[in-house]
C-alpha positions in Angstrom: 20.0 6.7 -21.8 21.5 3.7 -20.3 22.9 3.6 -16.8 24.9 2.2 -14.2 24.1 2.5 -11.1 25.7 1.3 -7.9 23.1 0.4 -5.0 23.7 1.9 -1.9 24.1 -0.5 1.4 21.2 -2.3 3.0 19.3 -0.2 5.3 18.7 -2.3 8.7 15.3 -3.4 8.8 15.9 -5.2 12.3 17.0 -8.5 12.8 15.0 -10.3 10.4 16.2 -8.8 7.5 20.2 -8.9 8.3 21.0 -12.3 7.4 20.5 -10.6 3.7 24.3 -9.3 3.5 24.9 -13.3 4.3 23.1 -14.2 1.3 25.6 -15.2 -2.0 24.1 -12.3 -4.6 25.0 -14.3 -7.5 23.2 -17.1 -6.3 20.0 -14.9 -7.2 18.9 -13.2 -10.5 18.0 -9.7 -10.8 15.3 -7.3 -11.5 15.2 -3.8 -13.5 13.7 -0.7 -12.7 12.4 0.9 -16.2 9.6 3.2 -15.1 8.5 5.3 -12.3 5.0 8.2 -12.9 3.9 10.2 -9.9 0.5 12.3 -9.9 -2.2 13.6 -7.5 -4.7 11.2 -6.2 -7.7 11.6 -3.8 -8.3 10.3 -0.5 -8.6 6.4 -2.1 -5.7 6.5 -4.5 -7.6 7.4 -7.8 -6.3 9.9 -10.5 -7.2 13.4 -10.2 -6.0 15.6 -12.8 -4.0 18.0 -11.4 -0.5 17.4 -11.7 1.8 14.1 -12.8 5.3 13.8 -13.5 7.4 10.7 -15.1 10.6 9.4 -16.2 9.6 9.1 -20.1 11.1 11.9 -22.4 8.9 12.7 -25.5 6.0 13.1 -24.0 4.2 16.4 -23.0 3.9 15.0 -19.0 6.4 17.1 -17.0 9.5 15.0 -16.4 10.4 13.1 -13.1 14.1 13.2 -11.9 15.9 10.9 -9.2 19.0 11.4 -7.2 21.3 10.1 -4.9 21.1 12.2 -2.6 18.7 15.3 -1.6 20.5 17.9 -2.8 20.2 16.7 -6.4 23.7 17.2 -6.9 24.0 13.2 -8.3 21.4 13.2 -10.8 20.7 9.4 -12.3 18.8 11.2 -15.0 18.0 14.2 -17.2 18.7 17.1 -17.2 17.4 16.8 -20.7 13.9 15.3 -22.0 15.4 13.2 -24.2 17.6 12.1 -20.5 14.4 11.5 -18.7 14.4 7.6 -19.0 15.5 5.2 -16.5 16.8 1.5 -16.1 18.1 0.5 -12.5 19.5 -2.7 -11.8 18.1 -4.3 -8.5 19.8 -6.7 -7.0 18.8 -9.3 -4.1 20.1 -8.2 -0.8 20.8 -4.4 -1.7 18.7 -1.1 -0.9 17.8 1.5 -3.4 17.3 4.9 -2.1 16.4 7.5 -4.1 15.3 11.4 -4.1 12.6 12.4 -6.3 11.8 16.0 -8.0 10.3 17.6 -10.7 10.7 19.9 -13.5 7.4 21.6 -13.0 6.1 23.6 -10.0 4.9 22.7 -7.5 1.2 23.1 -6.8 -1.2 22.2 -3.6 -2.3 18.3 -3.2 -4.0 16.5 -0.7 -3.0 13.2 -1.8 0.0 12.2 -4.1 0.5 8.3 -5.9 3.5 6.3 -6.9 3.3 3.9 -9.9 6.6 1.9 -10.5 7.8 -0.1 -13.7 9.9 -3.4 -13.8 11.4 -5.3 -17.0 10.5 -2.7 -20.0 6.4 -3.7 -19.1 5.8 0.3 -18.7 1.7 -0.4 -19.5 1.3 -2.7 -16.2 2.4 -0.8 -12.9 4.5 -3.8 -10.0 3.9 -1.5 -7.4 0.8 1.0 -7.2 0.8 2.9 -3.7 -0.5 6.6 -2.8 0.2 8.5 0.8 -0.6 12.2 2.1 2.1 14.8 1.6 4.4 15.2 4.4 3.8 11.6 5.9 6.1 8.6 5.2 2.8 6.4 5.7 1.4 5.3 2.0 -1.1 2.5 1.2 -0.9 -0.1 -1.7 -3.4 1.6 -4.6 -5.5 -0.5 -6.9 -8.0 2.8 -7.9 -7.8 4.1 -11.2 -4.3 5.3 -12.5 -1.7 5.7 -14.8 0.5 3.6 -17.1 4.0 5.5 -17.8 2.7 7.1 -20.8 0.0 8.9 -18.6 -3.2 6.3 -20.1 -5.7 5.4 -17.4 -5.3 1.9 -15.9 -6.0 0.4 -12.6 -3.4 0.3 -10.1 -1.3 -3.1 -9.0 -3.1 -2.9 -5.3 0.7 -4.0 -4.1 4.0 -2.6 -2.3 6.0 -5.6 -4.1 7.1 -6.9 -7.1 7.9 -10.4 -8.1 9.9 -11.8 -11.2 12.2 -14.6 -11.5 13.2 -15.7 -8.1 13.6 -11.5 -6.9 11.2 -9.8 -5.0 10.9 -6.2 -4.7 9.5 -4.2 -2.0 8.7 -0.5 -1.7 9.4 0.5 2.6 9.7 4.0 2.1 7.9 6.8 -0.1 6.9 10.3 0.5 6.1 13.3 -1.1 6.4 17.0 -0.1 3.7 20.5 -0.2 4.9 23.5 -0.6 7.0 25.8 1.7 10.1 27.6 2.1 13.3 25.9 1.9 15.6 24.9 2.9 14.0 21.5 4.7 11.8 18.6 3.4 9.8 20.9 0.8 9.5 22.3 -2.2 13.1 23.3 -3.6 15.0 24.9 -6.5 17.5 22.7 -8.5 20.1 23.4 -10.5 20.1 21.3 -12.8 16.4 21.3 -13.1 15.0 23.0 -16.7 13.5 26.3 -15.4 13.2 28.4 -12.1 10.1 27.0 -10.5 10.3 24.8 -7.1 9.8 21.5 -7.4 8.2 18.6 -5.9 11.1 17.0 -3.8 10.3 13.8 -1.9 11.7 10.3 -1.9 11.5 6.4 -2.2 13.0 3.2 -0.6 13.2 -0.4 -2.7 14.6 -3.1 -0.6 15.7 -6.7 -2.7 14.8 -9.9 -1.7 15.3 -13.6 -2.8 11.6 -14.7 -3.3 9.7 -17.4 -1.6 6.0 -18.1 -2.1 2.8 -17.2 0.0 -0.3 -17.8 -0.5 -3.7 -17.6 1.0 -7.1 -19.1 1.8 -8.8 -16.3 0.3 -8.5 -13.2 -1.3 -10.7 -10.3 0.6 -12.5 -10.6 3.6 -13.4 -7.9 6.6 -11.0 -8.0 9.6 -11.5 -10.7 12.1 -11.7 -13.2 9.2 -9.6 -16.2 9.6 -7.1 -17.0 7.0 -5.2 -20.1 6.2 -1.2 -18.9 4.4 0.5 -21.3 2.8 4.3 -20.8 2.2 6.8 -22.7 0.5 10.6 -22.2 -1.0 12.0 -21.1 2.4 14.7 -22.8 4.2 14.1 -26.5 5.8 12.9 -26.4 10.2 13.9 -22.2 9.7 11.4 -19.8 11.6 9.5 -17.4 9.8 7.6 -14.7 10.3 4.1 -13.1 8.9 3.9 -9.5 9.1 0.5 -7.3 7.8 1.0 -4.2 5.9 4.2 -3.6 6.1 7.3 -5.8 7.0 8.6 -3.9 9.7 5.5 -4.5 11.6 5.1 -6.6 14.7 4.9 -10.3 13.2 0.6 -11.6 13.1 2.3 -15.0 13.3 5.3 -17.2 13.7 5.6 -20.4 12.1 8.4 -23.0 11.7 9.0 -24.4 8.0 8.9 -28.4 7.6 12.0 -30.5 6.0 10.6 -29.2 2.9 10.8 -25.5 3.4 6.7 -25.3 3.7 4.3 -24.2 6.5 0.6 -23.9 7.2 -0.7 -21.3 9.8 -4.2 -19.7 10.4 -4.5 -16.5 11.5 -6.9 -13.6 12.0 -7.1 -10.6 9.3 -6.0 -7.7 11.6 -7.3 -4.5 12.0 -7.2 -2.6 8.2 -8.8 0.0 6.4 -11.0 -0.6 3.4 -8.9 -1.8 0.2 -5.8 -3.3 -0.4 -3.1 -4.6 1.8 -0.1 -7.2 1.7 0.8 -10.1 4.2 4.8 -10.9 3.9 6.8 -14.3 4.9 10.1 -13.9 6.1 12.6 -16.1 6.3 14.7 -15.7 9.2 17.5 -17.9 8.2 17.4 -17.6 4.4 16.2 -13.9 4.4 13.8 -15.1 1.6 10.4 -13.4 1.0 6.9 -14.7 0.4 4.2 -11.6 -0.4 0.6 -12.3 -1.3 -2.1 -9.6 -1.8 -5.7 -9.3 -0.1 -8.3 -7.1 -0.2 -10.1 -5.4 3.1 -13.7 -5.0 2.6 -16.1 -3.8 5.5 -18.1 -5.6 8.0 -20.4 -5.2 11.1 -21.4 -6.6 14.0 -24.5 -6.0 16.0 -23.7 -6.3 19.7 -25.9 -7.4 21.3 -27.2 -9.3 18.5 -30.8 -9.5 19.7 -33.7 -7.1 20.8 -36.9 -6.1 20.7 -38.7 -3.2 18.7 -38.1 0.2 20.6 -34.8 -2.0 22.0 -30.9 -0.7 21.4 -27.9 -1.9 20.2 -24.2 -1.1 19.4 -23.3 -1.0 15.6 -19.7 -1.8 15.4 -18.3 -1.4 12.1 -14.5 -3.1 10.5 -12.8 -2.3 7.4 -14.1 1.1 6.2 -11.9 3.9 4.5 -9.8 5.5 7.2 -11.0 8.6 8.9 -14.4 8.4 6.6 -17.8 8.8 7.7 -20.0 5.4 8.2 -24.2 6.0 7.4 -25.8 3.3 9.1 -29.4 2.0 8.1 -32.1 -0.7 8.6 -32.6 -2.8 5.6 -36.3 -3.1 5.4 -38.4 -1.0 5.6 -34.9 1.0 4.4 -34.4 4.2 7.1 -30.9 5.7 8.3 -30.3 4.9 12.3 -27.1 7.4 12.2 -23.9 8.2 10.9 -20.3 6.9 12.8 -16.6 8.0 11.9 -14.1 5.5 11.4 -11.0 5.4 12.8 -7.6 5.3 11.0 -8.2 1.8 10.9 -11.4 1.9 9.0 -13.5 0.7 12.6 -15.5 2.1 15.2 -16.2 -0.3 18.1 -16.0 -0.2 21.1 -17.0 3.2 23.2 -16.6 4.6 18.9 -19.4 2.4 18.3 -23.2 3.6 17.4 -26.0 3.1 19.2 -29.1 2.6 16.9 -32.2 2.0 18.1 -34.3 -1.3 16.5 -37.3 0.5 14.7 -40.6 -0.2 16.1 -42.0 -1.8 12.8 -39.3 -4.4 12.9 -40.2 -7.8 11.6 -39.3 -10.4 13.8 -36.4 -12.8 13.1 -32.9 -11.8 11.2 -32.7 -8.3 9.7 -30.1 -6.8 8.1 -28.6 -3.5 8.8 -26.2 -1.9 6.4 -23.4 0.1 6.6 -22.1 2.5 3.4 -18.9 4.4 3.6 -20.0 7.9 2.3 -15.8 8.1 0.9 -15.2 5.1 -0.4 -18.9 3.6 -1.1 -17.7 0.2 0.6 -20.7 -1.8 1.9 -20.6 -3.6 5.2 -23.7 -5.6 6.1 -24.5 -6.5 10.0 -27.7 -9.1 11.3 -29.5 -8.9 14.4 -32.4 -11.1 15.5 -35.7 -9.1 16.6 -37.4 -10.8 19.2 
């Protein structure tokens, strides 16, 4: 089914994102949309078969439908299998919104993931993210998932997409449990095959002219410091670094040289275990830089010295949000105690846990370990026994 769709305005992002409508669009090439497949995850983003939905007809995977609005009353396609397919034009400096439904029913999930599509590659997901229902917070997702056609494949681990100069970013996706209507639920639609309520949710793709951002390294716990590297902004034009998502408070601000380059170090911030992005923004030319990293968990003994019989704090960085930490000695191996992690992934501070240095200690540097009982990330701590 071919279509022709016409974006909607930009949505204001705050300041930095304005000078976009200043931007010549024809200056810039374009990106297509071909493929979008939603499905139940678990608490990390991987595939759980339960339920999925997608816009390929043919195929015995329940069909996913977008709109223009929530009331489904400007369907981009369907109603029909055979209708189910999609190819959206995105262009730099425009916002996509749509609203996202089903033709089957709905049915109870805790977690619920996102794969998108880009240029008629519908075996490689550009953006991979997953969120819980009812929550417009969602997290890049490089578990297992889903290609289009419903075949198992990791996930991108990113909120963008780059090709050709156009960078695409996902700031807005949610899904919604079951309830009764009207609202932000479950809901009948008309044109929708069958009488069952559907899933009903949304997504938001905003289109940038692409700059590039590199970084020192690739994963690393938080606290780590990391050297970015941008280039293809504007010449002496400020530009900001932003964590997660681009509407954050900037990590950094940096001024590009003649050249349209800059070098900054800055500190990983505060992250759960997994992926996460770090953007550039161009404040002047509105143009993007997006690189990908990796959170992985770390601790820190504090003090990081005692004696046998002594105590000290574990603090622990980077673990799956909200999951419970065990904490143990490394040799002879015994557990010291179990911590929760914050929705951050840490527990420090007056969350940390006290563990107590075992009496048959060796003297010198040991090791103590913690292991996410969720995500089965590994953080490893030292401390010094007197």
């Amino acid at each position: 089914m071919s279509l022709t769709i016409i974006p909607r305005p930009l949505h204001r992002l705050g300041l930095f994102v304005s000078v976009l409508l200043l931007l010549p669009l024809s200056a810039y090439p374009q990106t297509t949309l071909t493929g979008a497949i939603g499905f139940a995850t678990n608490s990390i983003g991987a595939y759980t078969p339960v339920y999925e939905w997608n816009t390929l007809g043919g195929d015995p995977i329940a069909d996913l439908w977008l709109a223009l609005n929530p009331d489904a009353t400007s369907p981009i396609n369907g109603p029909s299998d055979a209708e189910a397919g999609i190819s959206i034009p995105l262009q730099v400096g425009n916002s996509y919104k749509y609203y996202i439904f089903t033709a089957g029913p709905c049915c109870a999930f805790s977690f619920a993931g996102l794969n998108m599509f880009f240029d008629g590659n519908n075996s490689t997901p550009g953006i991979s993210v997953f969120g819980a229902p009812n929550s417009s917070s969602f997290l890049p997702n490089s578990s297992s998932t889903l290609t289009l056609q419903g075949a198992s494949m990791a996930g991108s681990g990113s909120t963008s997409y780059s090709s050709g100069g156009v960078i695409v970013l996902l700031t807005g996706y949610e899904m919604h449990t079951p309830a009764t209507p009207p609202g932000d639920v479950c809901q009948y639609f008309a044109f929708t095959p069958g009488d069952a309520l559907s899933f009903f949710g949304s997504f938001t793709l905003h289109v940038f002219p692409a700059a590039a951002l590199s970084l020192s390294q690739t994963s690393g716990s938080p606290g780590t410091s990391l050297t970015m590297a941008g280039s293809g902004f504007a010449p002496t034009e400020t530009v900001t670094i932003h964590a997660g998502r681009i509407g954050s408070v900037p990590i950094s601000t940096i001024v590009t040289d003649e050249s349209g380059s800059f070098t900054v170090t800055t500190r990983e911030p505060q992250h759960a275990y997994g992926p996460m992005d770090f953007f550039a923004l161009g404040q002047t030319s509105g143009k993007l830089g997006a690189a990908n990293f990796f959170v992985t968990p770390g601790l820190i003994m504090n003090p990081g010295s005692g004696l046998p019989g002594g105590t000290t704090a574990a603090q622990g960085f980077g673990f799956g949000a909200g999951e419970t930490v065990s904490v143990y000695w490394d040799n002879p191996r015994q557990l010291l105690g179990t911590a929760t992690a914050n929705g951050e992934g840490s527990f420090a501070g007056s969350g940390g846990l006290t563990i107590t240095i075992p009496a048959n200690a060796s003297p010198g540097l040991n090791a103590v370990i913690g292991i996410g009982q969720t995500t089965n990330a590994t953080g490893i701590g030292k401390i010094e026994v007197k």
